[in-house]
NULUMLO-959637 format. One record per residue (C-alpha): residue in one letter; x, y, z. Coordinates in steps of 0.05 Angstrom, whole numbers, plus 32768, in hexadecimal, padded with zeros to 4 digits. Each point is the difference from the previous one (the first is absolute). Layout:
BEGIN
<a,<X,Y,Z>>
...
END
This chain:
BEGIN
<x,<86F0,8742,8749>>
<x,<8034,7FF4,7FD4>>
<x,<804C,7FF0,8017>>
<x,<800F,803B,7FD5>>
<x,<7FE3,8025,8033>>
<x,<8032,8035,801B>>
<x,<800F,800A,8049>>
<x,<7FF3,8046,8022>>
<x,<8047,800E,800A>>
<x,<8035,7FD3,7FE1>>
<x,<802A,7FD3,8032>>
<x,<804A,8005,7FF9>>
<x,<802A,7FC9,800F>>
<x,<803E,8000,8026>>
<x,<8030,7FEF,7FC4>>
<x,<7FDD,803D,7FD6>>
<x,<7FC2,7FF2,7FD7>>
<x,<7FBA,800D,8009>>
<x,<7FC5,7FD0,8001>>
<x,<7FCD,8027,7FD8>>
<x,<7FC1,7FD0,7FF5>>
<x,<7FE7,7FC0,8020>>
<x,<8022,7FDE,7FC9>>
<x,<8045,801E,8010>>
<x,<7FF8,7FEC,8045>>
<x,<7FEB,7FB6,7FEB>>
<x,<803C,7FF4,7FD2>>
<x,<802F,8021,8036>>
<x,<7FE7,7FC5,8035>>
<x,<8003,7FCA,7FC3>>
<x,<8043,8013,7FF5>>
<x,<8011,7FFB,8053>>
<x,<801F,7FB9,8012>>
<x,<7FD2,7FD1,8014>>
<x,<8015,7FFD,8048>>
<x,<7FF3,804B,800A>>
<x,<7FB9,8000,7FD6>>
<x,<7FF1,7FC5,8037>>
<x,<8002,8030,8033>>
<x,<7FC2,801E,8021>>
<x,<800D,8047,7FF3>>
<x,<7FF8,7FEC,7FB8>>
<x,<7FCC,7FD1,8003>>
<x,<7FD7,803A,8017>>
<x,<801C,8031,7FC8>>
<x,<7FF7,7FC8,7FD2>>
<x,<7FAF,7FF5,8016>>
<x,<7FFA,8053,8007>>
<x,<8015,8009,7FB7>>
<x,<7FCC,7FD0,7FE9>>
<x,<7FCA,8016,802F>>
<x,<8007,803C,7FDD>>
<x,<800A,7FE4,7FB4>>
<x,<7FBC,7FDE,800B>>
<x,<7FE0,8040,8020>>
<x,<7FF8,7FE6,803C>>
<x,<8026,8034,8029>>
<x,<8022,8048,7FF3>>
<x,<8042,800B,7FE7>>
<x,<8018,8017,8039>>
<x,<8001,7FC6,8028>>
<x,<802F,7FDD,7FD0>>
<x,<802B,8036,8003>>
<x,<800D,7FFA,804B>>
<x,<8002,7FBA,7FF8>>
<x,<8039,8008,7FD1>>
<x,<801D,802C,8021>>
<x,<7FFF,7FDD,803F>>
<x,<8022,7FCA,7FE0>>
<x,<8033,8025,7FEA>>
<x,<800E,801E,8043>>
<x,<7FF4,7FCC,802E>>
<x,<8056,7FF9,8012>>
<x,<7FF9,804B,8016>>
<x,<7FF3,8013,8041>>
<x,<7FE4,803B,801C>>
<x,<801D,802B,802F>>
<x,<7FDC,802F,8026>>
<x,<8020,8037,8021>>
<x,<7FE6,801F,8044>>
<x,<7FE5,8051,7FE5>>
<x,<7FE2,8019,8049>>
<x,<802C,8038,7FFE>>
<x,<7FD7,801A,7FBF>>
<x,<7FBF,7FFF,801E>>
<x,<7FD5,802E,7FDA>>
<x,<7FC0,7FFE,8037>>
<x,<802A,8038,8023>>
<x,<7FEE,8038,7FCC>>
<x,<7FBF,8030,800B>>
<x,<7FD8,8022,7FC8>>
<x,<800B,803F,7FF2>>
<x,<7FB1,8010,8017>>
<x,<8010,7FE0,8042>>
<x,<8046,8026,8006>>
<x,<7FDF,803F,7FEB>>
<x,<7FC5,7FF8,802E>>
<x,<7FEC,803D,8024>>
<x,<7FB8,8003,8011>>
<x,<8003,7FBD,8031>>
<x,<802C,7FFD,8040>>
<x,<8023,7FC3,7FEE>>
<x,<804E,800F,7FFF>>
<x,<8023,7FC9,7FD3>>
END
């Protein structure tokens, strides 16, 4: 595959900008200073990209690694959603059941 080759859905970056093709995403980590394209979030993006440039491995694993990369400072926060259970709710055949003696 050729690093022309275009990603599913482009990645934006967090100062605006897209990464559109494997080759957008390689200059973007050239361009990086060299301390931050030594770390191992890139590494990986870096090895993803040309997994896939050599057709070794679909596109969409050097997406998340890119994308990984990019996000790896933010964390994720969870929040606690019991009170929206949906297991609660009956079908309407259930609801609407007449001919069994089960009362829901």
């Amino acid at each position: 595959m050729p690093w022309s080759r275009a990603f599913d859905d482009p990645i934006p970056l967090p100062r605006g900008g897209q990464l559109i093709t494997l080759k957008d995403a390689a200059n973007y980590i050239q361009k990086l200073p060299k301390a931050e394209q030594d770390l191992e979030e890139w590494q990986a993006a870096v090895e993803a990209l040309i997994m896939v440039a050599e057709g070794r491995g679909p596109v969409m694993h050097s997406r998340i690694g890119v994308l990984r990369a990019l996000n790896r400072n933010v964390e994720r926060v969870f929040t606690d959603r019991k009170d929206l259970h949906w297991g609660k709710r009956k079908l309407k055949s259930v609801r609407d059941c007449r001919t069994c003696r089960h009362s829901f």
